[in-house]
C-alpha positions as CSV (number, residue, x, y, z in Angstrom):
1,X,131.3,133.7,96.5
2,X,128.7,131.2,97.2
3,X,125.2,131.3,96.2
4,X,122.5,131.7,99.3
5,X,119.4,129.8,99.3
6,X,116.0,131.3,99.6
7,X,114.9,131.4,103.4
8,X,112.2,128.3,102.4
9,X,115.0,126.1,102.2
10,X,116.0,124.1,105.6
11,X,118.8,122.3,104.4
12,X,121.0,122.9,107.5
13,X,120.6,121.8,110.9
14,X,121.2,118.5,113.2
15,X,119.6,116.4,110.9
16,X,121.9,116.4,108.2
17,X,121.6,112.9,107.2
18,X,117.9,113.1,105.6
19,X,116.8,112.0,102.1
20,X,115.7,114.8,101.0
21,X,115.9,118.6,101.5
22,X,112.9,120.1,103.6
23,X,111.2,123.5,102.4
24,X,109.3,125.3,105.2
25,X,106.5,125.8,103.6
26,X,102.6,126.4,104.5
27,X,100.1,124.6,102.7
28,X,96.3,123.3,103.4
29,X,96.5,119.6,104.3
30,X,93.2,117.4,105.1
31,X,94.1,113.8,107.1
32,X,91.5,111.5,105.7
33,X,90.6,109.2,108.8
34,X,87.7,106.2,108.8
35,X,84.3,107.2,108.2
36,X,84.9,110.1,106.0
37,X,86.3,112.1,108.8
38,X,88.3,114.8,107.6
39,X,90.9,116.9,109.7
40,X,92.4,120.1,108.2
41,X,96.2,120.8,109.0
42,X,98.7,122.6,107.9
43,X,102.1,121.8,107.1
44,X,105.5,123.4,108.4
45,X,107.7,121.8,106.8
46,X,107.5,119.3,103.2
47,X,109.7,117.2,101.4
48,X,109.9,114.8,98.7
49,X,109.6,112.0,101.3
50,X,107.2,113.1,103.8
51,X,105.7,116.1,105.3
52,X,105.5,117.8,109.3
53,X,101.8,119.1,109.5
54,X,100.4,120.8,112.6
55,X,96.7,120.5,113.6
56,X,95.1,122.5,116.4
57,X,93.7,119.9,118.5
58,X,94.9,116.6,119.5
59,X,93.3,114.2,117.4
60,X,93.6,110.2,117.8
61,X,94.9,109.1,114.1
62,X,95.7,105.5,112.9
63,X,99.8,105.0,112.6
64,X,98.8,104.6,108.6
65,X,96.9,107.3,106.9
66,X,96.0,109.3,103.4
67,X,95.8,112.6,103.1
68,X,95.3,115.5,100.7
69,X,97.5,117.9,100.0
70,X,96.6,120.8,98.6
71,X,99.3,123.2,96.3
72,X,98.2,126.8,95.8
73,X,98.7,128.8,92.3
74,X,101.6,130.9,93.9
75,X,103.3,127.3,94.5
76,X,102.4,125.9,91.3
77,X,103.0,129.3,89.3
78,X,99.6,127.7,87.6
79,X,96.9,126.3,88.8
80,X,95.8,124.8,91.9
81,X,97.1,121.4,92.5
82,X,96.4,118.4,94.7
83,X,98.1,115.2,96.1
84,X,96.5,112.5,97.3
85,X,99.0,110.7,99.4
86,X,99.6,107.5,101.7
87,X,102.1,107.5,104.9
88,X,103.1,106.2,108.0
89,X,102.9,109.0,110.9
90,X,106.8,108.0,112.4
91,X,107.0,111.0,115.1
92,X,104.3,113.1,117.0
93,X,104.6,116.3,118.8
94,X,102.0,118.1,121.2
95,X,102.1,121.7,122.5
96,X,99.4,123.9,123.9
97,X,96.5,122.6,122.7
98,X,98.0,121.7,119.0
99,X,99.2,118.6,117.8
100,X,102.3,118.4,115.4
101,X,102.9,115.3,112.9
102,X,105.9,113.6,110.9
103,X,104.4,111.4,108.0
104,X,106.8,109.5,105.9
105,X,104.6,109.5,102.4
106,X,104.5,105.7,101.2
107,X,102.7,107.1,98.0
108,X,100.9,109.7,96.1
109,X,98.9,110.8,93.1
110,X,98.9,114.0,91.8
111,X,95.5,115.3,90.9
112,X,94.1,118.1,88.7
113,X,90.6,118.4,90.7
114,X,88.8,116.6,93.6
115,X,85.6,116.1,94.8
């Protein structure tokens, strides 16, 4: 008998051929834009390589952008933790008002605290 994955991980589907197995998975994202504007999203789905974050308005964003991720203590099974991160958006979605984004992350930093 074969062992079943918990329902968190999308490893099936037509896109068979990515890097690295998605979890779908809701956490607190913020899209750090020029000027000190900051957007809150949230993502559906993450990865090792890049995360799918919805935000509920359509917002104009540069093709390159750093963002925060934030990991919750049920996720960690510690403490709160954060990653500061640098992508490439590579696919947008819109729907009713709400704005969906792929973001291939280029690089991040894991941090204990931010300000």
């Amino acid at each position: 008998m074969g062992q079943t994955q918990p329902s968190y991980c999308n490893t099936e589907g037509p896109r068979k051929q990515r890097l690295a197995s998605r979890y779908a998975m809701p956490v607190a994202v913020e899209l750090l834009l020029e000027a000190g504007v900051r957007i809150r999203a949230v993502t559906r789905d993450i990865s090792a390589s890049g995360i799918f974050v919805v935000v509920d308005k359509n917002v104009e964003v540069d093709p390159y952008l750093r963002f925060l991720i934030t990991f919750p203590e049920q996720i960690t099974t510690s403490c709160k933790l954060f990653a500061l991160c640098d992508g490439v958006v590579v696919r947008r979605e819109t729907s009713k008002g709400s704005q969906g984004l792929a973001i291939q992350i280029q690089k991040y930093q894991f941090l204990n605290s931010v300000s």
